[in-house]
C-alpha positions, -999 to 999 in steps of 0.1 A, spaced: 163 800 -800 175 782 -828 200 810 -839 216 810 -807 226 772 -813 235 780 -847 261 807 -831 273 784 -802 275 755 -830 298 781 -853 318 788 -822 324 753 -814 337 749 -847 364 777 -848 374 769 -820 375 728 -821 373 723 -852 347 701 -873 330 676 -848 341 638 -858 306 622 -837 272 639 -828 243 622 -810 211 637 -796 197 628 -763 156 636 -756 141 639 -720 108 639 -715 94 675 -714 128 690 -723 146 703 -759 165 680 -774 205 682 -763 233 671 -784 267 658 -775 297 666 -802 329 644 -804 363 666 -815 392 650 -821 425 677 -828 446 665 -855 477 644 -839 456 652 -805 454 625 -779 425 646 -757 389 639 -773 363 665 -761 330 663 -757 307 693 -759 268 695 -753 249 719 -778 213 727 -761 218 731 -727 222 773 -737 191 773 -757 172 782 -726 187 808 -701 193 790 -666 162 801 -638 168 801 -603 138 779 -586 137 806 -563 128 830 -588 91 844 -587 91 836 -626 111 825 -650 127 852 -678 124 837 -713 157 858 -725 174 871 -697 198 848 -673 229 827 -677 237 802 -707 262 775 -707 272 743 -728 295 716 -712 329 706 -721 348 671 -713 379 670 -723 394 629 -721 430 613 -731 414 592 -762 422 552 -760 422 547 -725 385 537 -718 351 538 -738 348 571 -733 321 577 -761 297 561 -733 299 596 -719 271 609 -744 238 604 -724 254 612 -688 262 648 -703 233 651 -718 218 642 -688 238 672 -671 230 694 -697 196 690 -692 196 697 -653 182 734 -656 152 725 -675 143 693 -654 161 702 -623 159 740 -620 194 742 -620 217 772 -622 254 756 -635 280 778 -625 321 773 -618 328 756 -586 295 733 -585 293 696 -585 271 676 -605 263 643 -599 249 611 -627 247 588 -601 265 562 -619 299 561 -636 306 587 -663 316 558 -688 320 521 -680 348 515 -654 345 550 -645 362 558 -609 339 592 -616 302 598 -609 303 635 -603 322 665 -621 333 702 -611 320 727 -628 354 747 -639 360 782 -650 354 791 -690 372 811 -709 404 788 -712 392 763 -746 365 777 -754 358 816 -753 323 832 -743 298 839 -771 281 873 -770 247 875 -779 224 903 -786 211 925 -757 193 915 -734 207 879 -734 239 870 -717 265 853 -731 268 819 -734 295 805 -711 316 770 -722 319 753 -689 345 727 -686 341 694 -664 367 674 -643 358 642 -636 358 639 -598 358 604 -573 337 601 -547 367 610 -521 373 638 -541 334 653 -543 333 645 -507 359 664 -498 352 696 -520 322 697 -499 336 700 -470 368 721 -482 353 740 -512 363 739 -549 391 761 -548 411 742 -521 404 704 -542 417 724 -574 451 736 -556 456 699 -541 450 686 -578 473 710 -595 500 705 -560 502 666 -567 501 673 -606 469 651 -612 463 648 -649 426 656 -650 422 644 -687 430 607 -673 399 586 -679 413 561 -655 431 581 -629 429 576 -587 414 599 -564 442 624 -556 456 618 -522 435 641 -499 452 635 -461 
């Protein structure tokens, strides 16, 4: 499964550019995840993007067995105003995410919440992300039949109140009360958007 990192690594670059950071994160009895730093040129937004969660297609634990080529693939993307906090401590909590389906049994998929159980990056209002949909940074890579594509999932950062409340009022409803009080997701040190 090496080629398909090589393509998802390829597509990261066209698309981002050359990475300016790379750091690899091992958990026991799982493949080895990456995380890539890319800075745009006279960009304030660093990104962050795994490379080795899509090695593996995604099994649901329900599932009698688990297909070796069929199923859903998807890397992670972060996407941070640069300067504000130490960001770059980021690396092993996305790893950690990353790694979810093989430890966890996890299907990722737009409009879930994951949760580190500690803050994203020192100082962190954030613990947990939303799971947005791809297709806007970072387009789908096709891969050979029978495989599915691998999706580029981005992540906003959410509080507490905020993973709390998309609980109880879905994904859909905290994204409309985020974009209806203009939050700027990319803040590493924004508030909780007022939720009353």
């Amino acid at each position: 499964m090496n080629d398909v990192l090589a393509l998802v690594e390829a597509r990261l670059h066209s698309a981002l550019g050359e990475p300016d950071a790379r750091a690899a994160v091992t958990f026991l009895g799982t493949e080895r995840i990456e995380v890539l730093r890319f800075r745009g040129d006279g960009e304030d937004v660093v990104r962050y993007v795994t490379l080795g969660m899509s090695a593996q297609p995604m099994t649901d634990p329900t599932a009698a067995f688990a297909d070796p080529v069929a199923g859903p693939r998807a890397e992670l993307i972060l996407s941070v105003r640069a300067g504000l906090a130490d960001t770059d401590k980021v690396l092993r909590p996305l790893a950690v995410l990353a790694a979810s389906p093989q430890v966890e049994g996890v299907v990722v998929t737009p409009g879930a919440s994951l949760d580190v159980g500690e803050p994203l990056w020192p100082g962190a209002p954030f613990s947990s992300v939303l799971v947005a949909e791809p297709g806007g940074l970072v387009e789908d890579l096709e891969l050979d039949e029978p495989m599915d594509p691998v999706r580029f999932l981005p992540l906003l950062p959410m509080t507490s109140n905020e993973a709390a409340w998309k609980r109880v009022h879905g994904a859909a409803e905290l994204q409309e009360r985020w974009l209806a009080r203009g939050t700027d997701l990319r803040d590493p040190l924004r508030r909780s958007v007022a939720l009353d």
